[in-house]
N, C-alpha and C positions, 0 to 999 in steps of 0.2 A: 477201540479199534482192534488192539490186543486182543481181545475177547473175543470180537466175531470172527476173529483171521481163526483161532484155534475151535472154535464151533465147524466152520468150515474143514478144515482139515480131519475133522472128526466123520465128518458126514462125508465126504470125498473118500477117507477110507473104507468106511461103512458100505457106498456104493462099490466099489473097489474087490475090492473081497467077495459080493456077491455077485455081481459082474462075472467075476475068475472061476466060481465055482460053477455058476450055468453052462459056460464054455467049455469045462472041465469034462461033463458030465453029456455033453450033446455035442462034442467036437465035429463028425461027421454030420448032423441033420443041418438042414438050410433053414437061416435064420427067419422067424417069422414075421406074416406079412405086416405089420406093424411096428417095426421097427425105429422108424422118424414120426412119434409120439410125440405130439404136444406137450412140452416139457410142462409149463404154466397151468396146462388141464388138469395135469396129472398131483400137481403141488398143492393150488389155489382155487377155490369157488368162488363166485361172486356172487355179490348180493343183488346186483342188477342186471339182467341181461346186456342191459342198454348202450352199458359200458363196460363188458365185454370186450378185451383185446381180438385185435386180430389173431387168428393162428400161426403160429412158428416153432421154427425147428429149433428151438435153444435148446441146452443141455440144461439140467436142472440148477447144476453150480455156478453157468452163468446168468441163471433170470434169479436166483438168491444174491448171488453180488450185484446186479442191479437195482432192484427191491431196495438191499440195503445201503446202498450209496443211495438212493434216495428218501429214503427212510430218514437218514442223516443231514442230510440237506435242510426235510423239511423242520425237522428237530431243531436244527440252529434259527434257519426262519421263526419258527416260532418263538426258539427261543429271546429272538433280537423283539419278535412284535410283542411278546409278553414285557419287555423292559420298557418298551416304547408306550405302553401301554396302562404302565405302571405309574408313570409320569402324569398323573393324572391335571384335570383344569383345575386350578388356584382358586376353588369358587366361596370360600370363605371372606374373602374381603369383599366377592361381587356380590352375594348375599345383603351382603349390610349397604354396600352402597349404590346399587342399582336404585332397589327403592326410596333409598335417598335421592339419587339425582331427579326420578320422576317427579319426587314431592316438591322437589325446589324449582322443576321447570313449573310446576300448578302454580308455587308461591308468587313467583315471581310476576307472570301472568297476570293472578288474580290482582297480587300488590300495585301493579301498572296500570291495571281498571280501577281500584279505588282510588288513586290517582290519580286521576285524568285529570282533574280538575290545577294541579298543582306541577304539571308533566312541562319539564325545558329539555333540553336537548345534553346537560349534564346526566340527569338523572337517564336519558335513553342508552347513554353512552353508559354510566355504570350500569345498568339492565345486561345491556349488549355485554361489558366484560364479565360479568356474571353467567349469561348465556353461554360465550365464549370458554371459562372457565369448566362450567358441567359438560359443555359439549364435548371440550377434549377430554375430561376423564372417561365419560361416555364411549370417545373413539379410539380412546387408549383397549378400553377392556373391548369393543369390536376387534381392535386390529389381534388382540391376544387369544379372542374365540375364535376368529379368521385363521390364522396360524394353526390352531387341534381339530377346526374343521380339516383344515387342507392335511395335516398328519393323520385324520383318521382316514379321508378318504385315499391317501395312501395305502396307510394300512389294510383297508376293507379290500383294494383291488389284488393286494398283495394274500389277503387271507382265503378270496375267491378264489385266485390261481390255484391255491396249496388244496383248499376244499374239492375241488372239481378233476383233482386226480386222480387216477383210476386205483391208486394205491390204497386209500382208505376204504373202498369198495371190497376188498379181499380179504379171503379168510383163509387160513392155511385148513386142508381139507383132513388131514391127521394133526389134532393138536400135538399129541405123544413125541411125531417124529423130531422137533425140535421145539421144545417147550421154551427154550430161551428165544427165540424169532418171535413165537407167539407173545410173548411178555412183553416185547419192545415194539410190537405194532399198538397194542392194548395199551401203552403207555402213552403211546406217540395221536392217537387217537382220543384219548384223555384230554390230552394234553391240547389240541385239537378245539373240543368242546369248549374247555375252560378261554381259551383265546377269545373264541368266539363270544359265548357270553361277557365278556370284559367288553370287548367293542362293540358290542349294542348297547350297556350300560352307561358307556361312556358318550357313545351316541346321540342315546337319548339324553343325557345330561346336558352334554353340549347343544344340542338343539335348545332344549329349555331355556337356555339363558341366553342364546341367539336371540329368541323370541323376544326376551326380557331387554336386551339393548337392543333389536331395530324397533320396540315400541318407544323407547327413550330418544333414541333418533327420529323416531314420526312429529313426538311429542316436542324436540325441539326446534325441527322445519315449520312445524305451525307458528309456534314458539316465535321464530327470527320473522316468519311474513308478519305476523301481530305488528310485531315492534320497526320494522319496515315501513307498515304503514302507519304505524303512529307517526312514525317519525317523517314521513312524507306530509301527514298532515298540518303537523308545527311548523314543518318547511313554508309551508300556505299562508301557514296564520302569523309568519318569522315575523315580518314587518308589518303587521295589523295590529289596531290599535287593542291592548289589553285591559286596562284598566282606567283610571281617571285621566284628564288632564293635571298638569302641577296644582290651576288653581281654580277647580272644581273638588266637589265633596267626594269622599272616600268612598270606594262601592266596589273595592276589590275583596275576597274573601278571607278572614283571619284567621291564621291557624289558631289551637288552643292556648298555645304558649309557645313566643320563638327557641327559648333554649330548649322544649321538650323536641321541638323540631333539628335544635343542631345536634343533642345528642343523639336523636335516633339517626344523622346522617353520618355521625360520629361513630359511632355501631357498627352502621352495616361500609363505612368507609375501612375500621380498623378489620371485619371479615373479611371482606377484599383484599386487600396487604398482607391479610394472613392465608390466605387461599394462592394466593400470586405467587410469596415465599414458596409454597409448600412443589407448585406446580416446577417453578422454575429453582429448586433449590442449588442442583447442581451450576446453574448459571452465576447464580449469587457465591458460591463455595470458590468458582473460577474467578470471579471479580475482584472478590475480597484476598484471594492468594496475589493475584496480580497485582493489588494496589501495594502491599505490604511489600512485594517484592521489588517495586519502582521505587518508593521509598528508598528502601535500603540501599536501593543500587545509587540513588542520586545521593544516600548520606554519606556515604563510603565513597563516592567520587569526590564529592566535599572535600571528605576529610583527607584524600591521596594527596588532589590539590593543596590542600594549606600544608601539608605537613614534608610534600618530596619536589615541589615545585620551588623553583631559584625566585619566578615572578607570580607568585599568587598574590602579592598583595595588589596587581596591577589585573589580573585577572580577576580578582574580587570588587573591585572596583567597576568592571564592567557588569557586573551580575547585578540585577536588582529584586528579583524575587526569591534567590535561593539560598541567597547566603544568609535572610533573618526568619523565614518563612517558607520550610523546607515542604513540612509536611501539607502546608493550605497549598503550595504551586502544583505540588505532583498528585492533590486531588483532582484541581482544577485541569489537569491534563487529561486523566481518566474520565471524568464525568461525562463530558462531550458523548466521548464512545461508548460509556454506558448507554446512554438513548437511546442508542443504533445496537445494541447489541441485544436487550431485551427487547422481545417481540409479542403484542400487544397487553401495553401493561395498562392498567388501569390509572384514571384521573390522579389517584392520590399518591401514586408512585412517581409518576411524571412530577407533581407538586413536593412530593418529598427530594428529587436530584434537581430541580431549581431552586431548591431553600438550601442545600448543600453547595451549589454553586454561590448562590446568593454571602453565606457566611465565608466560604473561601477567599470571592474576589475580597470581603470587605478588607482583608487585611494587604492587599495589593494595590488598592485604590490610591492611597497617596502617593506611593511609589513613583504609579503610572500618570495619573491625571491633577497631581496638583494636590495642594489642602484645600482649597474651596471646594471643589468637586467633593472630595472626602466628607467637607461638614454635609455638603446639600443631603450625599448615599445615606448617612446614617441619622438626620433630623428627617428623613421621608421612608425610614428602614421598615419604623412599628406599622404606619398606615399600608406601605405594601404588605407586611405579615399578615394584618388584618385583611386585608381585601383578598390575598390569595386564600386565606383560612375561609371567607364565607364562598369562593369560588367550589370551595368541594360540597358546600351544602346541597343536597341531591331534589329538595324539592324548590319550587319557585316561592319563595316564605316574600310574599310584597311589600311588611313590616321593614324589611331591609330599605326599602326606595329611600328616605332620605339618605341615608346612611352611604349607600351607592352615589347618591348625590352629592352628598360634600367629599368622599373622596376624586371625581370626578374633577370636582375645582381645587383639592389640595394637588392633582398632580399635574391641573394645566398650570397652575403657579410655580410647579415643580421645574415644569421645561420653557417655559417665559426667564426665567432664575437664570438656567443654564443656558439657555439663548442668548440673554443678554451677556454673561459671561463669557463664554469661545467668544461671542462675536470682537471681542478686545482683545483677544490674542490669535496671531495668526502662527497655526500649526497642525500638522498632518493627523495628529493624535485627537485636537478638539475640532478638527473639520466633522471627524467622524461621530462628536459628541452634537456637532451643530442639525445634522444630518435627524440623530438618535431623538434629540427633544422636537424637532419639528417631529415626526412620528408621533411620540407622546402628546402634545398638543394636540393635533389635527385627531388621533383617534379618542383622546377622553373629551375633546368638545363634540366629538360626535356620539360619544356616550352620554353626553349630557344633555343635548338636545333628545337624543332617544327616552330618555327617564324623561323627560317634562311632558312629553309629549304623549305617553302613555305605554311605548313601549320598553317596558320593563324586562324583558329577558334578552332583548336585542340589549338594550342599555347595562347591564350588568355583563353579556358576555364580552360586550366590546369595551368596560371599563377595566376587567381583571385582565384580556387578553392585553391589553396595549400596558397596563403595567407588569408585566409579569414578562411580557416580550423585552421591554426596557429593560429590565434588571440580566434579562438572560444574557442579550444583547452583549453587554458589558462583562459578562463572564466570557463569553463567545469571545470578545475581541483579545481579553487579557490569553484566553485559552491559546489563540495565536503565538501570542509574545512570551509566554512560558514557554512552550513547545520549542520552540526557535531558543530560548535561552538554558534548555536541556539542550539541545543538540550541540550548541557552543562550548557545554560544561565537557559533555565525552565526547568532543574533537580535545581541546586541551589536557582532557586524562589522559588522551590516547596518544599526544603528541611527543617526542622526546624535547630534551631541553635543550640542544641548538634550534628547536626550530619554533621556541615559543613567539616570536613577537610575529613569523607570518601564519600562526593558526588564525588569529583574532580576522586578516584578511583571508584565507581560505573560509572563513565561517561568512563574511562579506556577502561571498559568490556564493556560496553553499544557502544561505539566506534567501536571496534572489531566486535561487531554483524551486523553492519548497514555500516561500512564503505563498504564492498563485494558487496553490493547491489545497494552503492550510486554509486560505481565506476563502476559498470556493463548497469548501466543505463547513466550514462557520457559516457561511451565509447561505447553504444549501441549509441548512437543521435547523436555522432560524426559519427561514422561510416555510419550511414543512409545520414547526410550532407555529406560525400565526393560521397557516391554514385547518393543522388541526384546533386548537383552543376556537376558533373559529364558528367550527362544524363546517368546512364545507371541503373538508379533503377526500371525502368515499366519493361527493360530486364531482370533484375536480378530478381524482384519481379516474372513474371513472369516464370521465367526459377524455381524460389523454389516452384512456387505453384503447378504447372507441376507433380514437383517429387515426395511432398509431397503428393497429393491431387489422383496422378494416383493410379488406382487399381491393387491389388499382390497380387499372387495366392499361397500359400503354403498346397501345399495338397487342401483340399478340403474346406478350410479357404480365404477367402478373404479378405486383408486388406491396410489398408492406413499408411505412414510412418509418414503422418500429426497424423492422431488420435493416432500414438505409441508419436511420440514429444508431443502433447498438454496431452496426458495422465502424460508424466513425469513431464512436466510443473505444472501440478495441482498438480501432488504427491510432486514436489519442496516446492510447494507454501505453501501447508499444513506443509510438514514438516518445514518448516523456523516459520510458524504461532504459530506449536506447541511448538518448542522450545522455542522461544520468549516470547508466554504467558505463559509456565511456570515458565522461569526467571523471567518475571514482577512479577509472584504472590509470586514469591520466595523473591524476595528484599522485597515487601510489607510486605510480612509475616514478614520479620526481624527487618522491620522500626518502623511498626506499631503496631502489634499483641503486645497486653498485657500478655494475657494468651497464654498456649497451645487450649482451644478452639474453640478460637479466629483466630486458622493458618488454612491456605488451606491445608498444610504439603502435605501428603501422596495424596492427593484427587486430587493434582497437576497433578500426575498422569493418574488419568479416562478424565482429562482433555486434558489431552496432546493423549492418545485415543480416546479419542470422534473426535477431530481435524482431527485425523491421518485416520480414519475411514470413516468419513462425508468427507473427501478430497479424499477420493481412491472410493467412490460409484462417487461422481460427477466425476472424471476423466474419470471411467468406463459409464458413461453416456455421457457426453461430445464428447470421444472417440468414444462411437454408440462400445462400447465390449460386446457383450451380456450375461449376467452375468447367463446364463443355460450354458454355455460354461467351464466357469471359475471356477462351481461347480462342472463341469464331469474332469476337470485338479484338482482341490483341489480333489475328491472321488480317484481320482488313487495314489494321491501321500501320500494318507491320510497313509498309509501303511509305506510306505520308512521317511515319517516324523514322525512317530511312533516310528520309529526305531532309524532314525541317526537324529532328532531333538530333542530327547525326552527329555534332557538336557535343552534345550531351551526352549521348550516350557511346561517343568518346572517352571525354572524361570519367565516367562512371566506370567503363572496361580498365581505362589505365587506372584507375583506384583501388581498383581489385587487384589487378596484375602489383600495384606497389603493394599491397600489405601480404603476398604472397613469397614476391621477391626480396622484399622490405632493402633497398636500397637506399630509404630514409627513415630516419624514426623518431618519433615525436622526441625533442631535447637533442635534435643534430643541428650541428652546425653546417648550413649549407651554402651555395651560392648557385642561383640560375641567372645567367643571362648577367643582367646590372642588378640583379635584387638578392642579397644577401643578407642573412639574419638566423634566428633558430626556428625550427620547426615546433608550431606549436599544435597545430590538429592538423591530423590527414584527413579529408569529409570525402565523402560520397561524389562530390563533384571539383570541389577544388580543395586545397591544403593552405594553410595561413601561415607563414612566414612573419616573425616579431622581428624587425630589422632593429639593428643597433642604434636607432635615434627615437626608437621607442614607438615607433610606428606598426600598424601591419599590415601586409601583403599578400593578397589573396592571389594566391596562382592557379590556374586551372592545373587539373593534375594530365591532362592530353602533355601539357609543359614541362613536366617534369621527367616524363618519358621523351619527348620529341627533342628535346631541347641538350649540350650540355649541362650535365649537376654533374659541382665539383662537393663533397660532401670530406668536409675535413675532419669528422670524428668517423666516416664509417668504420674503421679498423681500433685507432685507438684517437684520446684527444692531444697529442702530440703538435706540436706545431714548430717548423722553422720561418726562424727568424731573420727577414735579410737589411740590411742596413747600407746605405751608400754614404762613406765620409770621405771629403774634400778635404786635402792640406796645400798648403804654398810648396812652389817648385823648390823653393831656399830652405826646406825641412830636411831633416836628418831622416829620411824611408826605415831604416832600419831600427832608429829611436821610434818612430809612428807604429809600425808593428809589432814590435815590443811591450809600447804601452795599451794597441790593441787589445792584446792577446792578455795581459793582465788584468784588464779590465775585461775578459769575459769568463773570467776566472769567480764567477761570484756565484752567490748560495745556491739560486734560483736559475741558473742556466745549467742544464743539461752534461753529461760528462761525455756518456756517448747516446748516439753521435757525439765527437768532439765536437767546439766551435771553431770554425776555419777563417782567416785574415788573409785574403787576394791582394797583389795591388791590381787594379782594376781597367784604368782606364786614363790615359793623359788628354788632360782636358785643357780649354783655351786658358785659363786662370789657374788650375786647381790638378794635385795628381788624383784621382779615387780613386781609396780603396774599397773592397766588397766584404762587407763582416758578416757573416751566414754560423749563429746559432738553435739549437732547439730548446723550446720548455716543454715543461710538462702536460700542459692543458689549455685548451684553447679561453681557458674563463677569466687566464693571468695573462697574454701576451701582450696587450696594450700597455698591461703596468711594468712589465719586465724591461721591455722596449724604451719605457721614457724612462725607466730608471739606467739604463747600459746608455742611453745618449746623456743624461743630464753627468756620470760618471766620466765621460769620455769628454765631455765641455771640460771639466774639472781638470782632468787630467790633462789636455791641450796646452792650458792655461799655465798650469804649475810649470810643464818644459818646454815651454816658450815656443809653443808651437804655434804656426798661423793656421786659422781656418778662414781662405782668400773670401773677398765677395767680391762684387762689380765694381769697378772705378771708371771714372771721365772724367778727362782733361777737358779742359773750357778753354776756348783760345779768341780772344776779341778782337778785332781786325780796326778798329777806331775806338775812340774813349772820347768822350762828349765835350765840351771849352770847360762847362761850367759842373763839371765833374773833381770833386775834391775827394781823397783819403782819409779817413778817419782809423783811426787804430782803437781798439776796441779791448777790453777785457772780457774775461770770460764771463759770459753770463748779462754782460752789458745790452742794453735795448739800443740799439744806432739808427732807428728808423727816422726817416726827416723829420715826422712829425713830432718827435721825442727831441729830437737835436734842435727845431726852433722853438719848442716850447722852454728848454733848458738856456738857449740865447735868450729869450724874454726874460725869463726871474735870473738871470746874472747878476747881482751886486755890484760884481767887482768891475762889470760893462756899462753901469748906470753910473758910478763913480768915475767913470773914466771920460765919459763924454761928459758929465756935468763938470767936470775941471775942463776941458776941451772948449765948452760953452758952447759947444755943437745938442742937437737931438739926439735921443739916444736911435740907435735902427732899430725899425720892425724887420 
């Protein structure tokens, strides 16, 4: 920039000077008539007419500083599209592997036709993850040709602009006059050229192998309808009879040799697993960091627990998977969400995290389910290895049918076993096992009726699915029970040591809210494995998307049964959210909070709204509900919910208005009306009240506003104490006060306030007095109270003081003839019936009348 600014002023003087000397020399004559000269004429010729500026009256020094401010411009342009352009396509790896993936769409293909004869629905499935596989390498290297198309044609529109300027049309018409101008258009022009040739070469490169991946794309849409309809076709022939009956002659076709068959399915199974790794490795890198890391966190909570906890050995005691078998529980945790987390894996990868599962539970099983269960898992462990090992065989090998067959009856004998076993014990754990062998039963007798009958591939899927579902099953439920018994481990890390014995009941309730969700998600994944092991989940999948996804007309409303499901799904989701985070902040509050306002209390509330609110816009967004819709159904019903809600949505305002005003807060001590107790939730419509006999009280929150609340912690939890003691009129008052007053002298009662001794009141028996002290917290005043009266009895006692009660004089106006006195000792029984029983066994009465020679009396 330096450099042109001093060119300039070079030529500016040069003008300057000769300017001075014309004027000099012609001062008198009038200027001629040419004067407003086309400054640009006089400088620049052009190569085109066409693009030929218009004419103007610039000065020469301003059309050279415009020239070269764009001169400049375009130089950086260029310079940025030469860098851009430099970044050439990565076509070294597409080279080698384009025509790899063609050749393996052909293989495949062709391998599927020679096949025919031998084609189940495993084998279409690894085809298909094969397919899958090249497909997306295929669509990976699209989306990256996609991306330098879309930057060249950037660039091309950007190099157009810069080409189609009138600036590289011009030629300075005296090269002499500034030989450096000249140099830097000649450069800039160059420079120009060479752009351009880059991005046609680049161009054209990138088009080439455009061509080369959307022929690999054609080639794998053929590719997927082939194997569509193959596979529509075995759907036809699923339940048709294949081969022999049991006990007719063999006339299915033999392969050369079964093992040459398991190793070649052994082959192309361990390609698969090695192409899967390669696709998904980052995912496997993430997995395997996580497990390592759950590990560690649950060994080190372990070890906090035994070694800084007063009761680990009582908390050890509660644990059953983690204190001997750390590392098999927090697989078994993991595993589950491995399934769901890798997306379309192949058969042998699914088989390899059920034989993972499979070895973890085994070391859980007696734990959980007893020692018989235990012997049954692992005297029936080898035949499920084996039956899942021939499940990955890829071709339909018929050699296997007996083989299929006696496993069929070893695993109905398997769940007859365990049938007959639960059915002798009654309990929540082996209902569930009751449940699991009927399954096994019913689906391997119908795998064994399938094999006798001829159909061999229906018989073989539905003999591995139903054992392979059994085993997972039982990972599934233990996966529950760990989960749950991790979450109990870090409550108790995380608890301090006054409040170890109620974590084990906060994990109780904590239990209860999470167990619904762990089991709904177990029995959601199970349920997906039998329909895919199956084959029939793409049918099912699609037959629900169909229903859900088709459009319905009601009235002049259009809608979807999917957007009504994913709408309730989010209002689920919220609501589970909200309740939750308000429990969390609720225990917190209890745990933690020193003071009152220190507690979330009542605000728990706006919270559990906020939740509930932000979860019902996104449903209604998600859903595609239009919410001009839903305001014209709220404006009509505003009326009839005025009326017949008005109750309600009473309460819901005053619930808002408490957790604003928070005049209560969850852990207050309150009193409405006759109902007294602590507050234990503030909700949306009413607040629960735990009354002191252990009960609870649900009050509408309209009541808590309408109503008086006397609320005896709002400020602090202080409390006075009042007491009313009776003495005898015969008492010394001032000895009574005295002893009062020292008696409220003790640890636990308050200083100041002091505590104050009234005399009170002259009553028909008794003088009272009024004893009015305070404690410190509403949590001790019932214990302070019977300790200052049981002290105050004591002391009465010691100085002879009377505390009067009721008395009545009896006064009997006749006395009966046959009315006699007895005088009685303490404790003595004097009832008639005692007194003639006592004259009957007399001795000394029977002596006396048999000297008498009289009868003795009855």
């Amino acid at each position: 920039m330096k450099y042109y600014l001093l060119v300039l002023l070079i030529f500016f003087s040069f003008l300057h000077s000769s300017i001075g000397q014309e004027t000099s020399t012609s001062n008198s004559s009038p200027p001629p008539p040419n004067t407003s000269i086309t400054a640009i004429d006089t400088l620049f010729t052009f190569s085109d007419t066409i693009n030929t500026p218009p004419k103007a009256t610039k000065s020469p020094g301003a059309v050279l500083t415009q020239m070269i401010n764009k001169a400049q411009r375009y130089a950086y342009d260029l310079s940025e599209l030469s860098i851009q352009l430099a970044e050439s396509l990565d076509t070294l790896e597409m080279y080698d592997r384009l025509p790899y993936i063609n050749q393996l769409a052909s293989r495949i293909k062709s391998q599927t036709e020679e096949d025919a004869d031998y084609l189940n629905h495993r084998y279409l499935i690894g085809m298909e993850n094969l397919v899958s596989t090249a497909g997306d390498m295929n669509n990976e290297y699209q989306r990256k040709i996609q991306e330098r198309v879309d930057n060249l044609s950037q660039a091309g529109e950007k190099l157009h602009k810069i080409k189609a300027d009138s600036l590289f049309q011009m030629t300075l018409r005296d090269t002499s006059l500034i030989p450096s101008i000249n140099h830097e258009f000649k450069l800039l022009k160059e420079s120009l050229r060479k752009v351009d040739s880059i991005y046609l070469q680049q161009e054209i490169l990138t088009a080439r192998y455009q061509a080369k991946v959307s022929e690999n794309a054609m080639v794998f849409l053929a590719l997927k309808q082939y194997l569509n309809q193959t596979k529509k076709r075995l759907d036809r022939q699923y339940w048709t009879k294949e081969i022999n009956y049991l006990w007719e002659p063999i006339n299915y076709p033999k392969l050369a040799t079964l093992s040459s068959a398991t190793n070649a399915s052994f082959q192309l199974n361990f390609n698969l697993m090695k192409a899967y790794v390669e696709r998904t490795k980052y995912t496997f890198l993430i997995c395997s960091i996580l497990l390592i890391l759950s590990y560690w966190k649950i060994k080190s909570t372990l070890k906090i627990i035994a070694s800084q906890k007063e009761f680990a050995t009582l908390i050890f005691d509660r644990v059953k998977y983690f204190k001997r078998h750390t590392f098999s529980s927090t697989l078994l945790i993991l595993l589950p969400i491995f399934l769901i987390i890798f997306q379309k894996p192949p058969l042998v990868f699914i088989s390899l995290l059920s034989l993972f599962m499979v070895i973890a539970s085994s070391f859980l099983i007696k734990e959980q389910f007893g020692a018989y269960f235990n012997k049954l898992w692992f005297a029936f462990l080898l035949p499920y290895l084996i039956l899942a090992i021939s499940g990955l065989n890829w071709k339909a090998m018929y050699q296997e049918r007996w083989f299929i067959l006696l496993s069929s009856l070893i695993f109905i004998g398997m769940g007859i076993l365990l049938l007959k076993y639960v059915m002798k014990i009654k309990d929540k754990h082996h209902n569930f096992l009751k449940y699991l062998a009927i399954f096994l039963i019913l689906i391997e007798t119908f795998a064994l009726f399938s094999n006798m009958f001829g159909r061999f591939n229906l018989s073989k899927t539905y003999a591995v699915t139903g054992v392979v579902l059994f085993y997972r099953a039982i990972g599934l439920y233990l996966f529950v029970n760990v989960f749950l018994e991790a979450i109990y481990l870090f409550i108790e890390h995380s608890k301090k040591e006054s409040d170890v014995f109620t974590s084990y009941f906060d994990f109780q309730d904590l239990q209860k809210r999470t167990k619904g969700i762990l089991y709904a998600f177990a029995i959601t994944s199970w349920i997906y494995g039998v329909f895919w092991h199956l084959g029939f989940f793409d049918e099912t999948y699609a037959w629900v998307s169909e229903f859900l996804l088709k459009d319905r007309t009601l009235g002049a409303t259009v809608f979807q049964f999917g957007s009504i499901l994913l709408f309730g799904i989010i209002l689920y989701i919220s609501t589970f959210l909200a309740n939750n985070i308000a429990y969390f902040a609720s225990v917190k509050d209890q745990k933690t909070a020193i003071s009152r306002k220190q507690r979330l209390g009542s605000s728990v509330l706006l919270i559990r709204l906020a939740v509930l609110i932000i979860g019902f816009f996104i449903g209604m967004t998600a859903a595609k509900i239009p919410l001009d819709k839903v305001a014209i159904v709220l404006g009509a019903l505003s009326v009839g919910i005025g009326f017949g809600l008005q109750t309600i949505i009473n309460n819901l305002v005053s619930g808002i208005i408490l957790a604003f005003e928070r005049p209560i807060q969850i852990g207050d001590e309150i009193q409405v009306g006759m109902n007294a107790g602590t507050v234990k939730d503030v909700g949306i419509r009413a607040s629960k009240i735990q009354a002191y006999d252990g009960s609870e009280i649900v009050v509408p929150n309209g009541d808590l506003l309408s109503q008086s609340l006397i609320n005896w912690t709002l400020s602090d939890k202080k409390r006075r104490v009042e007491l009313i003691i009776g003495v005898g009129y015969g008492s010394d008052m001032k000895l009574v006060k005295s002893v009062l007053e020292e008696v409220l002298k003790g640890e636990r009662i308050m200083k100041a306030p002091s505590p104050r001794v009234y005399m009170q009141t002259f009553n028909e028996s008794s003088v009272d007095f009024r004893v009015l002290f305070w404690v410190e917290s509403m949590d001790i005043w019932v214990d302070v109270r019977a300790e200052v009266m049981s002290t105050i009895f004591e002391k009465f006692a010691e100085y002879s003081i009377e505390i009067p009660f009721p008395k009545r004089d009896l006064y009997l106006k006749s006395i009966p003839s046959n009315w006699q006195e007895n005088i009685s000792r303490p404790g003595e029984d004097i009832s008639p019936e005692r007194l003639d029983a006592d004259q009957n066994n007399d001795p000394g009465d029977k002596n006396k009348n048999s000297s008498e020679g009289k009868p003795p009396e009855e």
